[in-house]
Structures are given as C-alpha cells and as structure tokens.
N, C-alpha and C positions, 0 to 999 in steps of 0.2 A: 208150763208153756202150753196154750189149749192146741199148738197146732201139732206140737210133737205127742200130746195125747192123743188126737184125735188118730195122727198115722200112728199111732200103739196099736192099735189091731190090726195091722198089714204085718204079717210077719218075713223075714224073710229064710228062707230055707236052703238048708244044704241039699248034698246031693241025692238024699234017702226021705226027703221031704220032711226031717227035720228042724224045729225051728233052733236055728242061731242066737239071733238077735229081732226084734222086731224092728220097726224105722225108729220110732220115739225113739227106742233102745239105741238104737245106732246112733240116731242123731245130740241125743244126751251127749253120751260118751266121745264123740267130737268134740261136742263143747267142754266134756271134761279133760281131753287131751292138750287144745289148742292152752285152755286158763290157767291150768298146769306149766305147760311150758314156757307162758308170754313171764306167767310170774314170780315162778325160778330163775328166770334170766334177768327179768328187770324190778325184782326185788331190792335189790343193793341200792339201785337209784331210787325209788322211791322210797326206802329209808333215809337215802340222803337226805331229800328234798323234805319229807314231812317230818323226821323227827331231828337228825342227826345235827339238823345245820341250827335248832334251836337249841339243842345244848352243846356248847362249844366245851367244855370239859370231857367229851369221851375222846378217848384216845382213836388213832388209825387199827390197831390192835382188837381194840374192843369194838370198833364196827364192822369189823372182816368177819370178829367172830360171828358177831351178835349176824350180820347178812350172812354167813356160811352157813349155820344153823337152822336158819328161817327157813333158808332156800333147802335144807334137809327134810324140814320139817312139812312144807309144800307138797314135795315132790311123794311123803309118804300117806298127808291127806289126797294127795291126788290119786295115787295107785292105789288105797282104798275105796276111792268115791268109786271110780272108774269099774273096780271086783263087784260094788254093788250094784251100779246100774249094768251090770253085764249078768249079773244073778252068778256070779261064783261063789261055792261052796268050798268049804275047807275038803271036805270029802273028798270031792274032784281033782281037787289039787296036791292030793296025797304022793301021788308018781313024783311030782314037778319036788317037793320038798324031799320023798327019798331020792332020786336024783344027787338033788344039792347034797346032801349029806355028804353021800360017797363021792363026791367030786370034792368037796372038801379035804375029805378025808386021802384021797389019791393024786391032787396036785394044787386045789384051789386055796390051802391053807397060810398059803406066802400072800395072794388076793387079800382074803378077809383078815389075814393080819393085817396088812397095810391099811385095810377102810377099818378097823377097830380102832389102830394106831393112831389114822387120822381124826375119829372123833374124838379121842386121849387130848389130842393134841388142843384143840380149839374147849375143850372147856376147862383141861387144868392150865395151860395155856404156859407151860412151860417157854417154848418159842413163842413169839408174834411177828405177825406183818410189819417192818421195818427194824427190825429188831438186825443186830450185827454179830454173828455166831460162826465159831470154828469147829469143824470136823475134818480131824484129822489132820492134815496140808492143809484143807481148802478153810476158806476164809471168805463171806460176804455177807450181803443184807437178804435178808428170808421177804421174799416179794408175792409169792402165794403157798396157800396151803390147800392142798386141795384132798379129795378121798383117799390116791393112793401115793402119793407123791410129794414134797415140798419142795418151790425154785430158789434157788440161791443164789443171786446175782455178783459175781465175784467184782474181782476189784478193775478185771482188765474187761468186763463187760457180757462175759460170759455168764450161761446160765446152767446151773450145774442141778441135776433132780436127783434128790435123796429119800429113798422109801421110807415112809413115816415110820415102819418098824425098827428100824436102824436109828433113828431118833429117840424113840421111846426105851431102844435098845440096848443102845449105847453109849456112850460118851460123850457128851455138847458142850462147848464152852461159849457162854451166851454172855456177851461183853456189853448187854445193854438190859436185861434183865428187871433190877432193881433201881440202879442205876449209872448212867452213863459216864461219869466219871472214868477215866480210864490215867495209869500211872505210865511214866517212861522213866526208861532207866539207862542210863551211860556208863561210860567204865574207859580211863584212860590212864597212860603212864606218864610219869616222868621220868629223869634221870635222879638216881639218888644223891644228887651233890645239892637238888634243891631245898629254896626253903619250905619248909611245908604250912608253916604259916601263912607265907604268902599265897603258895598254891592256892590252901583252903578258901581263903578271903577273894581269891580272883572267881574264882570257880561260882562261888555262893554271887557276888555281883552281878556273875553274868547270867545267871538264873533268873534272879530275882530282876533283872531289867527286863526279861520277854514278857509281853504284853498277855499274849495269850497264857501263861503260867499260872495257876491259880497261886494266891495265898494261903486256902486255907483248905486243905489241908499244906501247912508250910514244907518247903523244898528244901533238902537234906544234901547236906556233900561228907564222906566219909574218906577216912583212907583206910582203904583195904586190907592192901597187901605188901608187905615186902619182900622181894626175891633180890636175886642175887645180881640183878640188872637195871632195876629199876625200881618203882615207888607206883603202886594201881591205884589210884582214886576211883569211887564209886560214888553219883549221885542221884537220884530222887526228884520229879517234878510230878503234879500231877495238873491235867486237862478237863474242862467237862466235855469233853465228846472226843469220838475217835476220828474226827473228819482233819484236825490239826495233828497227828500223831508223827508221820514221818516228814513233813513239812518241817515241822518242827524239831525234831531230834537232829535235822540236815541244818537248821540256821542254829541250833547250838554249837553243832562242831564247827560251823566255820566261825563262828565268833572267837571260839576257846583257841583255833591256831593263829586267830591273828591279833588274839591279845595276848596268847605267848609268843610270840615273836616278837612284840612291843616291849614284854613286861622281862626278857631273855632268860624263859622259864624253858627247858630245853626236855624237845619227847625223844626216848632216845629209841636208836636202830636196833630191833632183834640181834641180840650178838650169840655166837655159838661157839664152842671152843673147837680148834680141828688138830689133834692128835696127828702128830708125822712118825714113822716108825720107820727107821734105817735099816735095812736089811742089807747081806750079800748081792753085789751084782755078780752077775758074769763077770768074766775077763772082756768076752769078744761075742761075738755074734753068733748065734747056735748054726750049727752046722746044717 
C-alpha cells in the first residue's frame, strides 16, 4: 500500500524517543487485527455459503470441525503476521515464554489441558456436534465444542459445560457414534398359573405391530425368570434414533396392560410373607 509506505518513515516514539512502531507499521497491523478477527468469526458462514452447501454429504460434525479448525488456524496466521509487521524477535520475547512455563507449571496446567483436550477432540473426533452422549447422570446432545469447554444440551433444556479433559479423560457413553440405532428393553411379570405360550405370542404381537420398531434387527421376547411369585418376561426392540425411546417404551406398556386385561393374563401384586410371633403378655397394665 504506497500510502502506508510512504508514512513508514514517520516513526512514532516512546517516551525515551524510542521507536515503537512506525505509522505504516501501525497502520499494517490494524489491518492485520481487524482481518483477523472479521475472519475467525465469520469463517463458518463463508464455509457454508461457498463450499459446504455444494457438497450435501458432509455431516454437521464434520463442518464444525473442519470451521473450528480454520478459525484455529486464522487466528495463528494472524498472530504471526501481526509478530512480523511489529518486528518481534524470538529473543525479545524470551521473559514472555519463561513466564508461561512457570505459570504452567504452578496453575495453568488444568488451562492448556483443556485447549490440548479440545484440539484431541475435533480431529480424533471422538464426540461431535449433535452427537447424543452420557456422563455420568447427565445425558444430552453436544451443541459446541469449543477450546476449553463442551455444551451439552440436556433433555430438560439445560446446558451443562464439561472440561474437554474430563472427556478425553474419562468415561463417554456416545449413543450416536457409529451409529444411531439405539435398543430398548422391558421386563414384566406375570402370575405363574399363566400360559406362557400365550403370554410369549401376545407380547411378540404387540411388538411387532409398533410402527416405529424396526425389523431388522428382529424383536426378541424371552422368559426370564422364575421366582417364587411370579413368571419375568424380558423383551428386546430396537429404534433407529433415540428421539422415539421413551415415547415409545410408555405406548408399549399401555398396550401390554390392556391386552392383558382382554386376553385375562394376570400381573400379579408384590406378595411378602409376614411372620406373627406370640409372645407373653402382661396380666394388666404396668404399674
């Protein structure tokens, strides 16, 4: 740019008449501030727009990462552009990295765990953006992943932030993964005077009439268990997503009690035995 050369020889000075920066200088490094910044933020959308929307085959997954990465990537050509038209030296900047060392070393190491964590995360890509994963109790869909942090949108609308170390770290149960197929599983009694033939045969029909049930892999009805009260049947459906799960396990049960009550297949009551033991009373009333 001839006019930010031309103010290259205007310097401007500290307070020992030292030169800082010259104007060119300064004026560069604004522009590498602002170009920087407009295009880490608006990155994502101009991935949309020029590449993403002509291949309909990438996932939501795969353009978070592929946009989180860019915008990494941006942000480290820009802080180098910026080192150079500022003329910084490694030399100079030798305090600034012992610094970091020792701050590392005496509390920041939870920090750059998490931003290491986070990079783990977006290129082995363990989790993804809409992906549906349990820790611990909590349960939801992974909605960002960010440097130090992932949001987890639970089911009651809440957003729950989980340090990406603890990801990396620990335990994930990622229900969407490979893929979304998800099983459900029931478990009910009868009374043992039933037939179990029948039972088995009602049970399998009313499986296999939910629309949302897949076939294949096919729906399973077992009998369990037998105790000393009753008869546990155990069955098997499976779903391709997890958005019908409990929908669905709630219109099984009520199908199964009002076609046993039709069919006078009887579930019976918890029974307990209760032990009476006769002891001495008194005569009369203590004194």
């Amino acid at each position: 740019m001839p006019a930010l050369r031309h103010l290259g020889a205007n310097p401007l000075l500290g307070s020992d008449d030292s030169v800082l920066l010259t104007i060119g200088q300064a004026g560069r490094l604004l522009i590498c501030i602002v170009a920087t910044t407009v295009l880490a933020i608006h990155l994502p959308r101009i991935l949309q727009v020029l590449v993403f929307n002509r291949f309909k085959g990438v996932t939501q997954g795969n353009r978070y990462a592929l946009s989180t990465l860019l915008s990494y990537l941006v942000i480290v050509v820009g802080v180098l552009w910026g080192s150079v038209i500022g003329g910084i030296r490694w030399d100079s900047i030798q305090w600034l990295l012992a610094a970091a060392t020792v701050g590392l070393g005496f509390g920041l190491q939870e920090i750059f765990g998490n931003l290491f964590a986070g990079i783990i995360l977006l290129f082995e890509r363990p989790i993804r953006v809409g992906d549906v994963i349990s820790i611990g109790t909590n349960t939801g869909t992974v909605t960002r992943i960010r440097i130090r942090s992932t949001t987890i949108r639970q089911w009651d609308r809440c957003e729950l932030l989980v340090p990406n170390k603890d990801i990396i770290t620990g335990q994930v149960v990622n229900w969407t993964l490979s893929d979304a197929m998800t099983r459900i599983s029931l478990e009910i009694r009868v009374s043992r005077e039933s037939d179990t033939e029948k039972v088995s045969r009602v049970l399998g029909e009313i499986i296999r009439t939910q629309p949302n049930i897949l076939g294949n892999p096919e729906p399973r009805v077992f009998l369990k268990q037998i105790d000393d009260g009753s008869i546990q049947y155990a069955f098997f459906a499976y779903l391709d997503g997890l958005s019908d799960r409990i929908s669905t396990t709630g219109i099984l049960y009520e199908k199964i009690l009002k076609r046993f009550r039709t069919e006078g297949i009887e579930i019976p009551f918890p029974q307990r035995d209760i032990h009476i033991r006769q002891g001495n009373l008194p005569d009369g009333p203590p004194a």
